[in-house]
N, C-alpha and C positions, 0 to 999 in steps of 0.2 A: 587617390589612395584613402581606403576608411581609415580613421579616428583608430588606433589598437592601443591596450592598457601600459605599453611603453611610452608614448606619449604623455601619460598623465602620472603625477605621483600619486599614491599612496592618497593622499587628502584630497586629491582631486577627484578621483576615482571615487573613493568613499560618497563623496558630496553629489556623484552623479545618481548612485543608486538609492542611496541610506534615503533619498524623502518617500520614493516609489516604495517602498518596505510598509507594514499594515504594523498600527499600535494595540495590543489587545486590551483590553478590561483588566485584567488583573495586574499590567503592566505599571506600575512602579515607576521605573528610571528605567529608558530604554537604552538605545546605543549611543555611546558617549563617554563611557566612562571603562575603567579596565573590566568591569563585570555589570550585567544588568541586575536591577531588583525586580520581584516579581512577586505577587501577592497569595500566600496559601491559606487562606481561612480555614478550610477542615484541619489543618495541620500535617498532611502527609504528601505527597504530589510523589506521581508515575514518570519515569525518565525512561528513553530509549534514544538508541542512533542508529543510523544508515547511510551508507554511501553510496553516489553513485559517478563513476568513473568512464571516464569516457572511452571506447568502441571497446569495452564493454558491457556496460550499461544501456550506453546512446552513442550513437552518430550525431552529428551535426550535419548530414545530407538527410536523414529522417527527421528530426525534432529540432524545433525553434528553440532560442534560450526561454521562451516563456514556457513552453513545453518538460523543458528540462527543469524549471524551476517549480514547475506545478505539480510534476512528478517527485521530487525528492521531499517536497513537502506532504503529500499525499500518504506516501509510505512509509514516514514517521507520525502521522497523526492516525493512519489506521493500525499503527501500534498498540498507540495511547487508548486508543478506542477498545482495544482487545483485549484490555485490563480493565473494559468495562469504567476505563476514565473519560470525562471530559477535558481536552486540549485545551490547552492554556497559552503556550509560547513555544518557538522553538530559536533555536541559535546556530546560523549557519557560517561554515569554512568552505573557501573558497579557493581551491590551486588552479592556474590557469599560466600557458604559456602566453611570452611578451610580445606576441603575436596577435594576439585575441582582439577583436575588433570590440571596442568599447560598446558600442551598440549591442552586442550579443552580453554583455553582461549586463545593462541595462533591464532589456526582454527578459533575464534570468528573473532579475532583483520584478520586476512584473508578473511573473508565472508564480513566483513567488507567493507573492499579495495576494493575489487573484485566488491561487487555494486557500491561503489562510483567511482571510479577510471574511468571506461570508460565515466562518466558526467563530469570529471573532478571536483567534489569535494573532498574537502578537508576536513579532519577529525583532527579537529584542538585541541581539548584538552578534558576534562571530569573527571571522579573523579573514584574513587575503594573503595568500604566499605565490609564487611564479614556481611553473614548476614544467616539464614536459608535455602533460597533456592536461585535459580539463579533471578535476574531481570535486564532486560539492558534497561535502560530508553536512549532516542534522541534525544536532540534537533534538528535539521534542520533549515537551513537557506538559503534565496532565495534570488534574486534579478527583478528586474521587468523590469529595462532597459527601464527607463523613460513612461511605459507605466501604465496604469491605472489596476486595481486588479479586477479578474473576481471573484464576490459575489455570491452567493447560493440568491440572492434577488433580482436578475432584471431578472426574465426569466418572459414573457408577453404571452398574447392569441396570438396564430395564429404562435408562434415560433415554431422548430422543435427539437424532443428530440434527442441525438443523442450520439454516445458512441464509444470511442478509448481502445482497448483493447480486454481483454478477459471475460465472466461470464462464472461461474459454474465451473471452473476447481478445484480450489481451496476448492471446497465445494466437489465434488467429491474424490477426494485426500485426504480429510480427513475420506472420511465415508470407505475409500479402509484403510489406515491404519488403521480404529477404528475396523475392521474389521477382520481383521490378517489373517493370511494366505497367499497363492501365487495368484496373481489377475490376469489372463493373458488374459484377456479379451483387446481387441486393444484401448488403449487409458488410461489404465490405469496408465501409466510411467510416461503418458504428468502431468496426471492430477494428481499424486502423486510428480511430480516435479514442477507443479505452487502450493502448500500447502507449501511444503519447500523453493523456490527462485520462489516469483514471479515477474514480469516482466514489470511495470507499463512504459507506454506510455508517459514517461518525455518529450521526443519534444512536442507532441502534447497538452501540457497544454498550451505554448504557441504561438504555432498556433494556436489554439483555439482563443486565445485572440487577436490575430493582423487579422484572421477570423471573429470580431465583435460578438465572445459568449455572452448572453446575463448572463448567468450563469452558471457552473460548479461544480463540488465538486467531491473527488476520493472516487470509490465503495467499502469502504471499508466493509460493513454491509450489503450488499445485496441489489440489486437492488430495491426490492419495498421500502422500507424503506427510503432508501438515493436518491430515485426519491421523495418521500414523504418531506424531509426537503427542498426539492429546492422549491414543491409546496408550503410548510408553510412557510419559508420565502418569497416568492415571490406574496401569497397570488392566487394563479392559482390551476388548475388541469391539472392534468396530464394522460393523457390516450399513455398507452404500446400497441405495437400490436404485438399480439402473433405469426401473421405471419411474421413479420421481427426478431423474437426471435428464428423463427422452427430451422435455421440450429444451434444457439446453443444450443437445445434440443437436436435435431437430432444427433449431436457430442458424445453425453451423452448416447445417448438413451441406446446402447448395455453394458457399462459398469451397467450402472440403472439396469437394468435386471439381471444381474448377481449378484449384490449386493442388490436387492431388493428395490432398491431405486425409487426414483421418480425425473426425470432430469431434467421436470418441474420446482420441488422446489431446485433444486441447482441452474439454472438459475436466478428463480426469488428471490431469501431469500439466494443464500449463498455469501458470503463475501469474501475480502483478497484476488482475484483477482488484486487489484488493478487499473484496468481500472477507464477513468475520463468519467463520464456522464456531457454531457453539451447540452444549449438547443442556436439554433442560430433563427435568423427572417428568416421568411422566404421570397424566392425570391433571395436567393442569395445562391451560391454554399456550399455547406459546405467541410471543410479543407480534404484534402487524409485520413487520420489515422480515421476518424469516421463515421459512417456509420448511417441510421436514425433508429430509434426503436419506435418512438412515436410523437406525436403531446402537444404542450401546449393548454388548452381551458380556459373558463372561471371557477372559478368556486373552489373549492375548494380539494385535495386529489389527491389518483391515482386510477386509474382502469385498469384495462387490459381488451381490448376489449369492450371498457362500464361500464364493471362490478365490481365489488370489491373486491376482493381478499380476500379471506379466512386468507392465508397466510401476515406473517409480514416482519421479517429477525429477524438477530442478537439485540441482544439486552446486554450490559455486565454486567448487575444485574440481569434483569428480564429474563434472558433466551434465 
């Protein structure tokens, strides 16, 4: 029978993870004490959190605990990123039933490290409770290095839309696991590997911002959608053009068919990519890492090509 966290107390359990965890640079007093310290030089630091819950979120017959760990770290640091901050620390909770095989929190505490560790962040403390199913909540923490926070509210008419990263892999990658079977269509691996660890564009949040973005935010919920909150805080529309989207159709296209999908709608509605959509003025070059997908106009919503899109994205109530 595996090793499960009933077996171990509390300090046991801690003492197996807590060395596998990455210390970042700005870190202070890590874990150990009832709260971490943490270094802010510019004087202001970007805070977000995320959860992610289990068969919900993830299975444990799809994703590793390092997987699971590399993920919940990923999609609070391409938060951070999308305020055009650099990542500093984050601080994770942990619920887990007393069934859990100590080794899968181990790989956690690993997937962990493993995203943060090459930003140099540092996973500074967090909590352990038992509970029905698995949930590992994040906090994330940024710094902004005396610069100003790029808002989802200042993108204006006449700026350009524009995107660092990847769409549709992740949304692909899922329909390949929900799928079952052997997928050996060329492309499948990529895009069952950005569903488990994806790869979000952390420089480019803030080159974006020393770039003059006018606004940003990470595509977490699919493109139309979270292009849709830049326009409604912004009070703009937004118009997609389907022809700077084709090669990431095109990418898709052969796995879609195989899966009977539509790569289309993993482009435009799937999520968890990670990539940062941001819109700059135009007339002036925009940063290496983003490429342009759309225009800002007057006016209110998004369109692709003019028109209105059928399609929505994610949504985590309504479907």
């Amino acid at each position: 029978m595996p090793e499960t966290v009933a077996d171990l107390s509390e300090s046991e359990l801690l003492a197996r993870f807590v060395p596998r965890l990455s210390a970042g640079r700005q870190t202070l007093h890590g874990p150990g004490d009832d709260a971490a310290v943490v270094a802010v030089p510019s004087g202001s630091i970007v805070v977000t959190s995320d959860v992610l819950v289990e068969d919900r979120h993830f299975r444990r017959d799809w994703s590793t605990g390092v997987d699971v760990g590399w993920r919940a770290a990923a999609q609070n640091l391409a938060d951070v990123a999308a305020m055009g901050a650099r990542p500093t620390s984050i601080v994770v909770a942990l619920v887990m039933p007393r069934d859990l095989a100590v080794a899968w929190v181990v790989e956690l505490a690993e997937g962990l490290a493993a995203a943060c560790a090459p930003h140099d962040v540092g996973i500074v403390g967090g909590d352990l409770s038992s509970g029905r199913e698995i949930s590992v909540a994040v906090a994330a923490f940024g710094e902004l290095d005396g610069a100003a926070p790029v808002l989802r509210s200042g993108a204006r008419p006449g700026d350009r839309v524009a995107l660092a990263g990847t769409l549709g892999r992740s949304a692909a990658g899922l329909t390949a696991l929900t799928a079952g079977g052997e997928v050996v269509v060329e492309g499948a691996e990529v895009a069952v590997a950005t569903y488990r660890r994806p790869e979000p564009p952390l420089l480019a949040g803030p080159e974006a911002a020393r770039a003059g973005a006018t606004a940003m935010l990470d595509v977490s919920d699919g493109l139309l959608r979270d292009a849709g909150r830049i326009a409604s805080a912004s009070g703009v529309a937004i118009d997609l053009d389907p022809r700077l989207l084709a090669p990431d159709v095109e990418a898709l296209a052969e796995l879609a068919e195989e899966l009977g999908a539509d790569a289309a709608s993993w482009v435009l509605t799937g999520g968890e990519d990670h990539g940062l959509l941001a819109t700059f003025p135009a007339g002036h070059p925009l940063p290496p890492s983003f490429r342009r997908i759309g225009v800002v106009g007057a006016g209110c919503g998004v369109t692709v090509d003019g028109v209105a899109p059928d399609l929505v994205g994610w949504d985590h109530f309504g479907g």
